[in-house]
C-alpha positions as CSV (number, residue, x, y, z in Angstrom):
1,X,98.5,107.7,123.2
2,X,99.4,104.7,126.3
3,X,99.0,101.4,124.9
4,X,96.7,100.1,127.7
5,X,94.5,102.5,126.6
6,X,94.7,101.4,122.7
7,X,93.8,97.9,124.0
8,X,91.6,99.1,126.3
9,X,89.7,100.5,123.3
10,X,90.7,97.2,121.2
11,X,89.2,95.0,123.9
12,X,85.8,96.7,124.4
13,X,85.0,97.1,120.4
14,X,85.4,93.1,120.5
15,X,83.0,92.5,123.4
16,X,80.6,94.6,121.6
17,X,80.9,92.7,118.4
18,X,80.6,89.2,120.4
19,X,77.5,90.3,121.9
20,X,76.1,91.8,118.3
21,X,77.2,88.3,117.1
22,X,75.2,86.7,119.8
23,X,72.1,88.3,119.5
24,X,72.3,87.8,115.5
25,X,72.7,84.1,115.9
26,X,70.1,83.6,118.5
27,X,67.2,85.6,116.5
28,X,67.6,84.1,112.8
29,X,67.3,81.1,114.0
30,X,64.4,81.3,115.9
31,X,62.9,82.9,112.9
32,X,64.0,79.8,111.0
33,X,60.5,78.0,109.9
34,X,59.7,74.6,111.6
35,X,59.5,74.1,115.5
36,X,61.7,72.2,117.3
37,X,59.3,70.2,119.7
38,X,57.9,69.2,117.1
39,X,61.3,67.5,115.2
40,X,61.7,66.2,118.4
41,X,58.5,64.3,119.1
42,X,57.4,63.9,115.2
43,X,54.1,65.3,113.1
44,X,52.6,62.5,115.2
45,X,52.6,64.1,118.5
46,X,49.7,65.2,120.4
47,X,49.4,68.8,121.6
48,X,49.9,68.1,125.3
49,X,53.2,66.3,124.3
50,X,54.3,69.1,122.2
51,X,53.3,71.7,125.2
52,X,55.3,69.8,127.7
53,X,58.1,69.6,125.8
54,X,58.0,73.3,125.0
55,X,57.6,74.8,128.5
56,X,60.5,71.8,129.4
57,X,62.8,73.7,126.4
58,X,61.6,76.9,127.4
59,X,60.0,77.8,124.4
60,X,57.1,79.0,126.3
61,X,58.8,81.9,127.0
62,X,59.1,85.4,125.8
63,X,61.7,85.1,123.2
64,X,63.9,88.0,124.7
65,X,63.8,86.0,128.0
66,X,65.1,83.0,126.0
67,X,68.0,85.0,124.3
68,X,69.2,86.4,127.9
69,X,69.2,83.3,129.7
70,X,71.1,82.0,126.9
71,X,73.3,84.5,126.7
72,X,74.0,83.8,130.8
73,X,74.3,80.6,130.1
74,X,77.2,81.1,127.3
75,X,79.0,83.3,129.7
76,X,78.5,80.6,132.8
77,X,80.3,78.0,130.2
78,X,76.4,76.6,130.6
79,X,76.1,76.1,126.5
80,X,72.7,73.6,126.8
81,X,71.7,70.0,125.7
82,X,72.0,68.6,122.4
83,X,68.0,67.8,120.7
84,X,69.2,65.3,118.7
85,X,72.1,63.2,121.2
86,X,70.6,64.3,124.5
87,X,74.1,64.8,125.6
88,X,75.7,68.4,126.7
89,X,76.6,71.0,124.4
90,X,80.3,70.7,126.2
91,X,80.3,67.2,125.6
92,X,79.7,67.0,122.1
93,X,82.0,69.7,121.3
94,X,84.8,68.7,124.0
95,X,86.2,66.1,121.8
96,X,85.8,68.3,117.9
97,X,87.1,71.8,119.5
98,X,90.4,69.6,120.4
99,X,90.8,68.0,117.2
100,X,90.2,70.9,115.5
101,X,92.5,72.7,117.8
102,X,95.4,70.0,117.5
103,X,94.7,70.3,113.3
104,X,95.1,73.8,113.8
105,X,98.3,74.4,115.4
106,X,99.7,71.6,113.2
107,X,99.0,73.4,110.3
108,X,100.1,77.1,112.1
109,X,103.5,75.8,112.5
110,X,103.7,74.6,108.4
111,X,101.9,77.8,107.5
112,X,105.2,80.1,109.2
113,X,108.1,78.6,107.0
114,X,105.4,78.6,104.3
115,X,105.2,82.2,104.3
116,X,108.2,83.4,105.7
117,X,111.0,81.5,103.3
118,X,109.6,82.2,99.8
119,X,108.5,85.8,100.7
120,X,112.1,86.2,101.9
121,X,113.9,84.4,98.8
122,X,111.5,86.2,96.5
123,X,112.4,89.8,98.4
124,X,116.6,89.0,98.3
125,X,115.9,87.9,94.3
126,X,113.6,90.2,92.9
127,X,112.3,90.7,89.4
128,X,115.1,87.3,88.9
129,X,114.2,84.0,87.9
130,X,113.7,82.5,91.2
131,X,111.5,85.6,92.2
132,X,109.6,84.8,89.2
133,X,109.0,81.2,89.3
134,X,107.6,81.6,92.9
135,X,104.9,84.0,92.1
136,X,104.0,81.5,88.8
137,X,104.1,78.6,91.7
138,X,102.0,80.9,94.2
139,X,99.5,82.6,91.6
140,X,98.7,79.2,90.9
141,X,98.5,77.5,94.2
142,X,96.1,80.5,94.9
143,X,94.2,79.6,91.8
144,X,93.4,76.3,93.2
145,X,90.3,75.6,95.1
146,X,90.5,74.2,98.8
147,X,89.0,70.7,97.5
148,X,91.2,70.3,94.5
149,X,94.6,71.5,95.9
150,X,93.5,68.3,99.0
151,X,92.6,66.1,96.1
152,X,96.3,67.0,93.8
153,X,98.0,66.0,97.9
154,X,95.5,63.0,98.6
155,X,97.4,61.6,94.3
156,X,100.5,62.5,95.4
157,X,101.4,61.2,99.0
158,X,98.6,58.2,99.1
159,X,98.8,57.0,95.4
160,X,102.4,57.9,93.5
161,X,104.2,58.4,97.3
162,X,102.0,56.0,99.8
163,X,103.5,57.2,102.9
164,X,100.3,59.0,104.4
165,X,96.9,58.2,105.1
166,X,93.6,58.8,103.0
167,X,91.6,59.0,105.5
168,X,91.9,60.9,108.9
169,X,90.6,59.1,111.0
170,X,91.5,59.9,115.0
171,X,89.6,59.7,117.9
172,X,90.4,59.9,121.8
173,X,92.5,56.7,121.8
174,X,94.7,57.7,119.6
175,X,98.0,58.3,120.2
176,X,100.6,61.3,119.3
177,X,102.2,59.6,116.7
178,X,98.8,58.4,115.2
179,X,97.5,62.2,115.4
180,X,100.3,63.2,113.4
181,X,100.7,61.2,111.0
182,X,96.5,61.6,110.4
183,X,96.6,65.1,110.7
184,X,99.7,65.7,108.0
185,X,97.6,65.9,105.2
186,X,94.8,67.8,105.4
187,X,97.4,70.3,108.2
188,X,99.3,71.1,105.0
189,X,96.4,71.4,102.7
190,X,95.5,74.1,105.2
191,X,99.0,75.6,105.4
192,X,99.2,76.0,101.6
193,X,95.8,77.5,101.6
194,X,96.9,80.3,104.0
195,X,100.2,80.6,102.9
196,X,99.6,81.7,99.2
197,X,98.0,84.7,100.6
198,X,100.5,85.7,102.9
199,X,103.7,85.3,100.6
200,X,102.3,88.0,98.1
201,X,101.7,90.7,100.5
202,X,104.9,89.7,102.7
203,X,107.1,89.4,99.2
204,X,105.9,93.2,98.5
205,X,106.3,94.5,102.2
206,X,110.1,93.3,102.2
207,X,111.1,94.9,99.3
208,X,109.3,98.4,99.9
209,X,110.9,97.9,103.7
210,X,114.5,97.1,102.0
211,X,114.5,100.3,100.0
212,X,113.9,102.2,103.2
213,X,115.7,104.7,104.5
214,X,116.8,103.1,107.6
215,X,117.6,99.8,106.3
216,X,120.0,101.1,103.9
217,X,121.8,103.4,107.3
218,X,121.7,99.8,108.7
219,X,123.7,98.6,105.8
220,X,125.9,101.8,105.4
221,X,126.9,100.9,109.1
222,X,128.4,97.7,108.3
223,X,125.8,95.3,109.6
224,X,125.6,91.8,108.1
225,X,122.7,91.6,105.2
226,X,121.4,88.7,107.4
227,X,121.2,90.7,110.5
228,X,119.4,93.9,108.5
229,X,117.0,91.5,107.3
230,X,115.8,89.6,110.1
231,X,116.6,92.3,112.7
232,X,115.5,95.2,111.2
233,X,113.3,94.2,107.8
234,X,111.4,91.3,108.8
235,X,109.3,92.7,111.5
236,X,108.5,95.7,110.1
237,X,107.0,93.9,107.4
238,X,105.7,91.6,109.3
239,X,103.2,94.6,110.5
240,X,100.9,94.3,107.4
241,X,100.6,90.8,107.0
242,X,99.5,90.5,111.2
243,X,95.7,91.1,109.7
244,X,96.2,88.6,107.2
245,X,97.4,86.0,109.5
246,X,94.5,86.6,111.7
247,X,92.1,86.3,109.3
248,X,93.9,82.6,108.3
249,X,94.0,81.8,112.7
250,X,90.2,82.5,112.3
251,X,89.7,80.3,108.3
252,X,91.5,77.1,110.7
253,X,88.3,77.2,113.4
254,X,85.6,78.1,110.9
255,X,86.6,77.9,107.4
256,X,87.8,73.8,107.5
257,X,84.4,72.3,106.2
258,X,85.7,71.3,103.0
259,X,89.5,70.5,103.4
260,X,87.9,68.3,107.3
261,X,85.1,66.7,104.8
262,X,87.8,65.8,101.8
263,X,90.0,63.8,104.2
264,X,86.9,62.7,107.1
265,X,88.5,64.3,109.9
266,X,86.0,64.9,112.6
267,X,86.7,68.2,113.6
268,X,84.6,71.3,114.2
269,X,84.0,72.0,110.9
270,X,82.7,68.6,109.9
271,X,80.6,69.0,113.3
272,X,78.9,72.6,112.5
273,X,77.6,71.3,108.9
274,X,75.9,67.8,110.2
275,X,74.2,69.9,113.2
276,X,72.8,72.4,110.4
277,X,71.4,69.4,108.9
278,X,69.9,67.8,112.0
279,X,68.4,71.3,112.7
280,X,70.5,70.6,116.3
281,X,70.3,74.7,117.4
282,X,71.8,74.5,120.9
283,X,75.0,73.0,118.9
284,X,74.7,75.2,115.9
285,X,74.3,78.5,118.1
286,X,77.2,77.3,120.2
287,X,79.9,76.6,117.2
288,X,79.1,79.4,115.5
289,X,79.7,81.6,118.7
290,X,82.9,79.8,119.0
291,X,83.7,80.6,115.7
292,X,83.1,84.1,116.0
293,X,84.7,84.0,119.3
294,X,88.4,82.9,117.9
295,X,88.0,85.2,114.5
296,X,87.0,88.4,117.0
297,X,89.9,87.1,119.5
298,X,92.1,86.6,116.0
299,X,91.7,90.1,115.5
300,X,92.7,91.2,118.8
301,X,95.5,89.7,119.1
302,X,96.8,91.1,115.2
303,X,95.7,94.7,116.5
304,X,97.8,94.2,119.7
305,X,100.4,93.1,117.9
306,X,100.6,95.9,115.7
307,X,100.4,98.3,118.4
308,X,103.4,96.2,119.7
309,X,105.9,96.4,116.6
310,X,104.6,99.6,115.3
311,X,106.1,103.1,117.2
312,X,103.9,105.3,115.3
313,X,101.0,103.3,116.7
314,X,102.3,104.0,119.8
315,X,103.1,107.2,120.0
316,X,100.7,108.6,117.5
């Protein structure tokens, strides 16, 4: 089978799903109880008010009109006006989406060595004691919830070593330097997080990959052990772990409430959570479709990948 067509096929399964996520979104929460001209203006509002604040919102329209202009306006880059700041949807999230962004990569980049040297120790030492004392040390980072393993870092590098930050505190003055040394914390509570579930399944693909056939004509040949394992081990392995590492690219959008709250970074995280306590839809329906946006596109790019290193995939 071509690849383009495999991507093709890749490509329209995730436009469907964005659109199944955009029609899910819209219609809960206009099933949600409570009307929004009505949190707008107060219980104290007379009826003409309310009506001319509904027919300015649109919500004097057929609800299915509402959804589709909506959804033209999502694919315009049109994402609203915030109820609660009166400002753009863009606007508001302009500043979060980058912090977030800048907190994500951050902790991408910790998350590779991570993953990559203890699985590869682990693989070249197996069943020794090294091998064994890293899956003690990752069965019990893995036992550790997000909060507490931020709270063990917060003891360790603000109280016993004070060299970062308890606080994260950035904002669009801040320079590089001041970014990174805000963002270290929570960016390696966040790699930790990933990487525990990425070792184990790495660790496992190495060693059934090293007892392959071809590995061991590799070695009979006279290559280096270095050059069999990064050359010729490593990426196949690699091939298992791509879904696992999408799922983590699509946990550092959506999934950084708790670690964002624990050390007050405003991010996108922190931002989702106080819209859904403002009741500010226009916000909430545009982060979540951002969320969903990166975890689909997450995907994507892991199946693509895949396809890439994997010649049965491609020939199959």
């Amino acid at each position: 089978m071509q690849i383009p067509l495999l991507i093709g096929r890749r490509l329209v399964f995730s436009a469907a799903t964005l659109l199944l996520v955009s029609a899910f979104v819209f219609f809960v929460l206009e099933v949600l109880p409570g009307d929004v001209a009505t949190r707008i203006l107060g219980r104290d509002a007379t009826p003409e008010s309310l009506q001319v604040l509904r027919e300015q919102l649109g919500l004097d329209q057929p609800v299915l009109t509402r959804y589709l202009n909506w959804l033209g306006g999502l694919l315009t880059g049109d994402l609203g006006q915030s109820l609660v700041s009166s400002r753009s949807v863009s606007e508001v999230l302009r500043p979060r989406i980058f912090n977030t962004l800048a907190l994500s990569v951050y902790a991408f980049l910790l998350y590779l060595p991570l993953t990559v040297v203890p699985a590869l120790l682990q693989a070249l030492t197996r069943d020794r004691t090294a091998d064994h004392a890293l899956s003690v040390m990752t069965l019990v980072l893995l036992s550790l919830p997000d909060f507490l393993l931020a709270t063990i870092l917060l003891l360790l590098f603000v109280l016993w070593i004070p060299v970062l930050p308890a606080i994260s505190l950035v904002d669009e003055t801040s320079s590089f330097a001041e970014y990174m040394h805000a963002m270290t914390l929570p960016a390696l509570t966040l790699a930790i997080v990933m990487a525990v579930y990425a070792v184990r399944m790495l660790r496992d693909n190495l060693i059934e990959v090293l007892d392959s056939d071809y590995v061991r004509m590799a070695e009979l040949k006279g290559l280096s052990r270095t050059r069999v394992l990064l050359r010729h081990a490593l990426p196949n392995a690699l091939v298992p772990t791509l879904n696992v590492t999408a799922l983590n690219l699509a946990y550092l959008i959506g999934g950084v409430v708790v670690v964002e709250k624990v050390f007050s970074y405003p991010g996108f995280g922190t931002l989702l959570v106080d819209s859904l306590q403002l009741r500010d839809l226009p916000v909430i329906e545009a982060t979540v479709m951002l969320a969903a946006l990166v975890y689909v596109g997450a995907n994507l790019l892991a199946d693509v990948g895949t396809i890439l290193l994997n010649p049965r995939l491609r020939t199959g």
